[in-house]
C-alpha positions in Angstrom: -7.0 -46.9 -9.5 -3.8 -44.8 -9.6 -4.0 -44.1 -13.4 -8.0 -42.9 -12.4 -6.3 -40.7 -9.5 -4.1 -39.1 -11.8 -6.6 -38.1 -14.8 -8.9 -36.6 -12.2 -6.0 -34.4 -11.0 -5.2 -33.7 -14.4 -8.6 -32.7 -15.2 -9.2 -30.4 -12.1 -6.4 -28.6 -12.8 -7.5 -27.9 -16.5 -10.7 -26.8 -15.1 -8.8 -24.5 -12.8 -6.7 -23.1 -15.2 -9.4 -22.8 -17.7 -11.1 -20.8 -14.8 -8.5 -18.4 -14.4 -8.2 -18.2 -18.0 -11.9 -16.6 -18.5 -11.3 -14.9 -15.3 -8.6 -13.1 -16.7 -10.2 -12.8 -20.1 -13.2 -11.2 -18.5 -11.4 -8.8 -16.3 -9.2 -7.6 -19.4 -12.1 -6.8 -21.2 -13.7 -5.1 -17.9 -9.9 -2.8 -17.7 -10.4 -1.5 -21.8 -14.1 -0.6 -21.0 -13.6 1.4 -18.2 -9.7 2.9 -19.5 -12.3 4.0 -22.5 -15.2 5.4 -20.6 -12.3 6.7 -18.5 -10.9 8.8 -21.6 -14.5 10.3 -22.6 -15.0 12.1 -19.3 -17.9 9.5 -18.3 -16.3 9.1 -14.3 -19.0 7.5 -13.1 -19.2 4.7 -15.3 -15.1 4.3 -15.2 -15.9 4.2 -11.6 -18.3 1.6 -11.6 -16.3 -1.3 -13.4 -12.8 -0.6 -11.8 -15.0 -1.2 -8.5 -16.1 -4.7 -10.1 -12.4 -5.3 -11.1 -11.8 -4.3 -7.3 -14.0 -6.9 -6.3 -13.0 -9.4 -8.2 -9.6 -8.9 -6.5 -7.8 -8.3 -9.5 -6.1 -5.3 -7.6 -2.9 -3.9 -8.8 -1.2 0.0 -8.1 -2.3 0.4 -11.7 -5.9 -0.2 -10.7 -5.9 2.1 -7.8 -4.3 4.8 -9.7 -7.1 4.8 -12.2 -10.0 4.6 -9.5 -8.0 7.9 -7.9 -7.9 9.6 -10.9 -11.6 8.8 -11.7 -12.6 9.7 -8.3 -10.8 13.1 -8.3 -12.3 14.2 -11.6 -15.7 12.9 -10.1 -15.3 15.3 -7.3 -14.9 13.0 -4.4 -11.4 14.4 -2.6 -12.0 11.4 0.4 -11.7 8.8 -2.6 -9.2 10.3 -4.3 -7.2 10.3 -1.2 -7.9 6.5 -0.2 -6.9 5.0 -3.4 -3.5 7.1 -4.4 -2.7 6.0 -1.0 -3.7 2.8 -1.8 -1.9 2.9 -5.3 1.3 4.2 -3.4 1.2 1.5 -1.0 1.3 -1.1 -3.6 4.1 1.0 -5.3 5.7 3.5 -3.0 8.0 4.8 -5.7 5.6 5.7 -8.0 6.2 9.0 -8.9 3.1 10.2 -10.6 0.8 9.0 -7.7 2.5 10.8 -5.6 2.6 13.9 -7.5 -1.5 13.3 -8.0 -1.6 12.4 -4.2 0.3 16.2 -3.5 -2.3 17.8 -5.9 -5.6 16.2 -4.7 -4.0 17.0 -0.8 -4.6 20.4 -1.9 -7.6 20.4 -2.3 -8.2 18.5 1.5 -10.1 21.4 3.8 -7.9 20.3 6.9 -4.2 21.4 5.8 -2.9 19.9 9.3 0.6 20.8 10.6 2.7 17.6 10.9 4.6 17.1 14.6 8.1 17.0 13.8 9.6 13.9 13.0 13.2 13.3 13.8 15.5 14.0 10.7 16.9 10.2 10.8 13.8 9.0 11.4 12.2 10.6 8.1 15.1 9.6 6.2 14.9 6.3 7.1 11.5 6.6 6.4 11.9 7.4 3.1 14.3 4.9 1.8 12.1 2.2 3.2 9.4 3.8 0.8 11.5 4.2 -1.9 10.9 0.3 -2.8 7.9 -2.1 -2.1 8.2 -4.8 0.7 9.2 -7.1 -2.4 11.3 -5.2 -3.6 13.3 -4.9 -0.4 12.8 -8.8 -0.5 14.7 -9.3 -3.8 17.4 -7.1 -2.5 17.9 -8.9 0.4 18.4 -12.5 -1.1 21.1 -10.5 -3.8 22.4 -9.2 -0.8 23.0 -12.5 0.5 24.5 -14.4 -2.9 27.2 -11.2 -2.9 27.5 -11.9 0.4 28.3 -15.8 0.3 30.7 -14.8 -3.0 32.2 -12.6 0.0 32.7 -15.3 2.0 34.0 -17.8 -0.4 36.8 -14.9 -1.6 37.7 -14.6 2.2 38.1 -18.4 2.4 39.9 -19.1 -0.8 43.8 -19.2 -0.5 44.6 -16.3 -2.5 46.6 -14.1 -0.7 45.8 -11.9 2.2 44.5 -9.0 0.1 42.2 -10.9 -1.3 41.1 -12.6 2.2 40.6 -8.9 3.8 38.7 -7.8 0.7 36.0 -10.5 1.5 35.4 -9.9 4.5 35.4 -6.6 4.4 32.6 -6.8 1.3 31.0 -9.6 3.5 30.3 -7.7 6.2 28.5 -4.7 4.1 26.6 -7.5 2.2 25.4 -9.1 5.1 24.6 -5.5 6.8 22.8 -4.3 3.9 20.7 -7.7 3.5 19.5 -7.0 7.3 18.5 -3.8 6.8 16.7 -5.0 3.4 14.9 -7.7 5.2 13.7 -5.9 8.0 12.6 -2.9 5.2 10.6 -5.9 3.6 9.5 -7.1 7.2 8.0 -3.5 7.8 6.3 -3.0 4.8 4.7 -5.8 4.4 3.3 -5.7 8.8 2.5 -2.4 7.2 0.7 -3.5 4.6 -1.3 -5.9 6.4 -2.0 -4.3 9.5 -2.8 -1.0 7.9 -3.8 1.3 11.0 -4.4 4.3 8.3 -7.7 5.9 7.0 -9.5 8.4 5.5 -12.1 11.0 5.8 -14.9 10.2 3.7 -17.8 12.6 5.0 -17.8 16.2 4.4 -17.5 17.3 8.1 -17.1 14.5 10.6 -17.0 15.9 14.4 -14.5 14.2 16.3 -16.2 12.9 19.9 -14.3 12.9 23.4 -15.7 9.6 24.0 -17.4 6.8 21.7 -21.2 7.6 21.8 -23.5 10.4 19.8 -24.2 12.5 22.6 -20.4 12.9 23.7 -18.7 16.2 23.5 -17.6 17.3 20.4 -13.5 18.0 20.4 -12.6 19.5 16.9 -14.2 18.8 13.0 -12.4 17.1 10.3 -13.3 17.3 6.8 -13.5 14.6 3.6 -9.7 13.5 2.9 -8.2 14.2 6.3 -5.9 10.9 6.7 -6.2 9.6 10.1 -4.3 6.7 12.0 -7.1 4.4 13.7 -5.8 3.5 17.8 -8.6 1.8 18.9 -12.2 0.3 18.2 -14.9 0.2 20.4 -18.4 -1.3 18.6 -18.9 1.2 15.8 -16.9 3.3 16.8 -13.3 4.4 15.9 -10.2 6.4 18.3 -8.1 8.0 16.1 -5.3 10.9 15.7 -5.0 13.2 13.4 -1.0 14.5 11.9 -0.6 17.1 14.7 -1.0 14.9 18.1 -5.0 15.4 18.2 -7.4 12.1 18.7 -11.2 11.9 19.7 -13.5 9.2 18.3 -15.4 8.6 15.4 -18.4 6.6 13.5 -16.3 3.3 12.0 -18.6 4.4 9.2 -17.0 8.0 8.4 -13.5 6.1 7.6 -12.5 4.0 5.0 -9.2 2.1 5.6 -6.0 2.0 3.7 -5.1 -1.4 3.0 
């Protein structure tokens, strides 16, 4: 009975691997047919199989990166948008998505002016971005070995010197592992809990309240990023950089995640 138990595991999990195998296969050959209709100019069709490599949820910064660039030469600025954002939120310091994201920005109808943002603030901001949520994970635990080979120096007898030295490295060790978790922490509530979205119709009219027949408050355009503050049916609150919220069709977004 337990030799019978154990085959059958052994045999699911050769079907499961053999599974993920072809998966992978497949989705390979899916990535060189679209990179190649990518690289003769045929957008659309890039377009269409990174989506099914999108869908398969084989998603990587890579992938997104692609789909932006494919999008932008396609002409759609709102898709462009969405998925350098989404590339950069995979892999914040990715330089060349963010120099694509700056470029295809400039193209965005609604160049908003962004309410100043308090200098350590931004800073912070930025260092958090500098490294993915993993990333911020992996230097946390190295963090904390350098910090227990702190704390064994400081409890070794060798000397005074050596004792102050410890501690001393142990407590920047263990500071910088607490900033690193909570920079992991951040991203990743960030990363799951994405409140961020973009414009995707040409003009959408921002309402004073959630119905068709409200008053309209102001216009955004295709690629205007928006943070989402509330739902309400199919409808959608949100702000806009400079302070400025009304509500909008669920439909008119899509969300960064």
């Amino acid at each position: 009975m337990t030799k019978r138990i154990f085959v059958t595991i052994i045999m699911t999990l050769a079907a499961v691997f053999a599974v993920n195998v072809v998966a992978a296969s497949d989705n390979d050959r899916l990535w060189d047919s679209a990179n190649t209709a990518y690289m003769n100019g045929d957008w659309a069709g890039a377009i269409a199989i990174y989506d099914s490599i999108e869908q398969s949820g084989m998603v990587s910064a890579k992938l997104y990166y692609n789909m932006g660039g494919a999008h932008f030469k396609n002409g759609s600025i709102g898709k462009a948008v969405l998925y350098y954002n989404k590339s950069l939120r995979l892999n914040p310091s990715d330089e060349d998505a963010a120099y694509n994201l700056a470029v295809v920005n400039g193209f965005v109808r609604d160049q908003i002016e962004v309410v100043p943002e308090f200098f350590a603030s931004r800073w912070m901001r930025a260092v958090r971005l500098s490294l993915s949520s993993n990333g911020w994970a992996v230097v946390s635990l190295v963090a904390l070995l350098l910090m227990l080979g702190a704390v064994l120096l400081y409890l070794l007898p060798l000397g005074l010197r050596y004792r102050k030295t410890g501690f001393g490295l142990g407590v920047v060790f263990g500071v910088v592992m607490l900033v690193a978790m909570n920079f992991a922490a951040e991203g990743r509530r960030e990363a799951l809990h994405s409140k961020d979205a973009v414009v995707m119709l040409s003009a959408a009219p921002v309402k004073s309240s959630p119905n068709n027949s409200s008053k309209d408050i102001f216009v955004i355009h295709e690629g205007t990023r928006v943070m989402v503050l509330d739902r309400l049916g199919e409808w959608c609150q949100v702000s806009i950089a400079d302070g400025n919220k009304g509500w909008l069709p669920a439909s008119s977004i899509e969300m960064i995640d």
